[in-house]
C-alpha positions in Angstrom: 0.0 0.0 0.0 1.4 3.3 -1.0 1.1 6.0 1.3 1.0 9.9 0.5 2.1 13.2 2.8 -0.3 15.9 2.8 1.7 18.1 0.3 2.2 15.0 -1.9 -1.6 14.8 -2.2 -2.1 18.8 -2.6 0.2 18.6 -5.3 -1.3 15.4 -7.0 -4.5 17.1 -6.8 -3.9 20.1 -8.4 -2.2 18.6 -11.4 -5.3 16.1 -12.2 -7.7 17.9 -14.3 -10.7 15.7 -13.6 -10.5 17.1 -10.1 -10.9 20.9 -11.7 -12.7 20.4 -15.1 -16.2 18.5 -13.9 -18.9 18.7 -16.7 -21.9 20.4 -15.7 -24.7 18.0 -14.1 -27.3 17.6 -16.6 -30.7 19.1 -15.2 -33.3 17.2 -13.5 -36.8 17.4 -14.0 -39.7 16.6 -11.3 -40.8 13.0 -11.3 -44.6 12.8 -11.7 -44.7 12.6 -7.5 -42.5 15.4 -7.1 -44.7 17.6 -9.8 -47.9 16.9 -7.5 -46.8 17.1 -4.3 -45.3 20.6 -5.4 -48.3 21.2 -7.0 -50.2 20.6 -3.4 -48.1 22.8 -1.3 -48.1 25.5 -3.9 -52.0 25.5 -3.6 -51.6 25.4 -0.1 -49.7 28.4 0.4 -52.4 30.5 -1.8 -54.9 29.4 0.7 -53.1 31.9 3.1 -52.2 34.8 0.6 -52.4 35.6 -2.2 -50.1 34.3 -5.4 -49.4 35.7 -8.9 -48.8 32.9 -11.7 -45.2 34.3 -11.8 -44.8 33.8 -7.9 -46.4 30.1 -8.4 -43.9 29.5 -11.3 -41.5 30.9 -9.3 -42.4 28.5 -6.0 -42.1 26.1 -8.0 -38.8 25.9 -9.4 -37.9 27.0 -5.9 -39.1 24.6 -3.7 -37.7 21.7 -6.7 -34.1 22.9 -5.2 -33.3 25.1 -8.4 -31.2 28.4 -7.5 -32.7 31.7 -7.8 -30.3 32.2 -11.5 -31.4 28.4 -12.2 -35.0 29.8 -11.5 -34.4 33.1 -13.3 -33.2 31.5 -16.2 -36.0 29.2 -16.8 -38.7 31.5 -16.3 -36.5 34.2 -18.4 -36.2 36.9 -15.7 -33.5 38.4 -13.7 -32.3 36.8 -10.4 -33.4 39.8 -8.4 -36.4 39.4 -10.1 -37.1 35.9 -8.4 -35.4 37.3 -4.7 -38.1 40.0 -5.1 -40.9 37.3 -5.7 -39.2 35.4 -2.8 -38.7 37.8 -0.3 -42.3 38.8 -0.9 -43.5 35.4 -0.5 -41.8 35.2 2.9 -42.6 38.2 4.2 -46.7 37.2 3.3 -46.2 34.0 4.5 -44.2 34.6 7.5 -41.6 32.0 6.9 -38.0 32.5 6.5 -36.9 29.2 4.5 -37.5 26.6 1.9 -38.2 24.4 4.4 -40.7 26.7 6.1 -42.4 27.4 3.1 -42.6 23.4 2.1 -43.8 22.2 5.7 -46.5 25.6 6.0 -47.9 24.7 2.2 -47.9 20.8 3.2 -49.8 21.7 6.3 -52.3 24.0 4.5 -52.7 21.5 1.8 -53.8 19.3 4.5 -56.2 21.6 6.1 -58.1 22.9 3.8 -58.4 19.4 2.0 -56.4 20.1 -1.5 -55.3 17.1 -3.3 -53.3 16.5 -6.5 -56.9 15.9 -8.3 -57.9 19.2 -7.1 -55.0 21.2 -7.5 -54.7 20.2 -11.3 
């Protein structure tokens, strides 16, 4: 078993260029699931205020895990565009996270009695 230093691996490291040059992951699209349990919690959250269609598109791609420049760039606005919609959201929702925002729209989903048939 061969064994390497610390600088022997920092070195080794910086000359290999897989460890630098990674290909971009290829993007991922919702599984049919994913695209109606976001659909759910999307509908719940506008039982509690109000929602434009851009602030559901952007929720969406949001609460998927895309990036506000990943969200920006599929809905073809600027990223302070969708941090606007965001903040917005929060601030009318009184959360502070993704996560907030997914458990409050789960729990309203629940409560007022959407499911993926009705939310289509």
């Amino acid at each position: 078993m061969v064994t390497m230093n610390a600088a022997a691996r920092r070195t080794l490291s910086a000359r290999t260029p897989s460890c630098r040059t990674r290909s971009p992951r290829p993007e991922r699209e919702p599984s049919d699931m994913a695209n109606e349990m976001l659909v759910r919690i999307i509908y719940g959250l506008s039982t509690c205020c109000t929602l434009s269609i851009l602030d559901h598109q952007v929720l969406y791609h949001f609460l998927f895990g895309r990036s506000a420049e990943l969200t920006g760039r599929r809905l073809g606005i600027r990223e302070a565009t969708v941090d606007r919609h965001l903040r917005r959201i929060y601030v009318e929702t009184r959360t502070d996270s993704r996560r907030g925002l997914l458990e409050l729209g789960l729990r309203l989903a629940k409560q007022h009695g959407v499911t993926p048939a009705l939310a289509a």
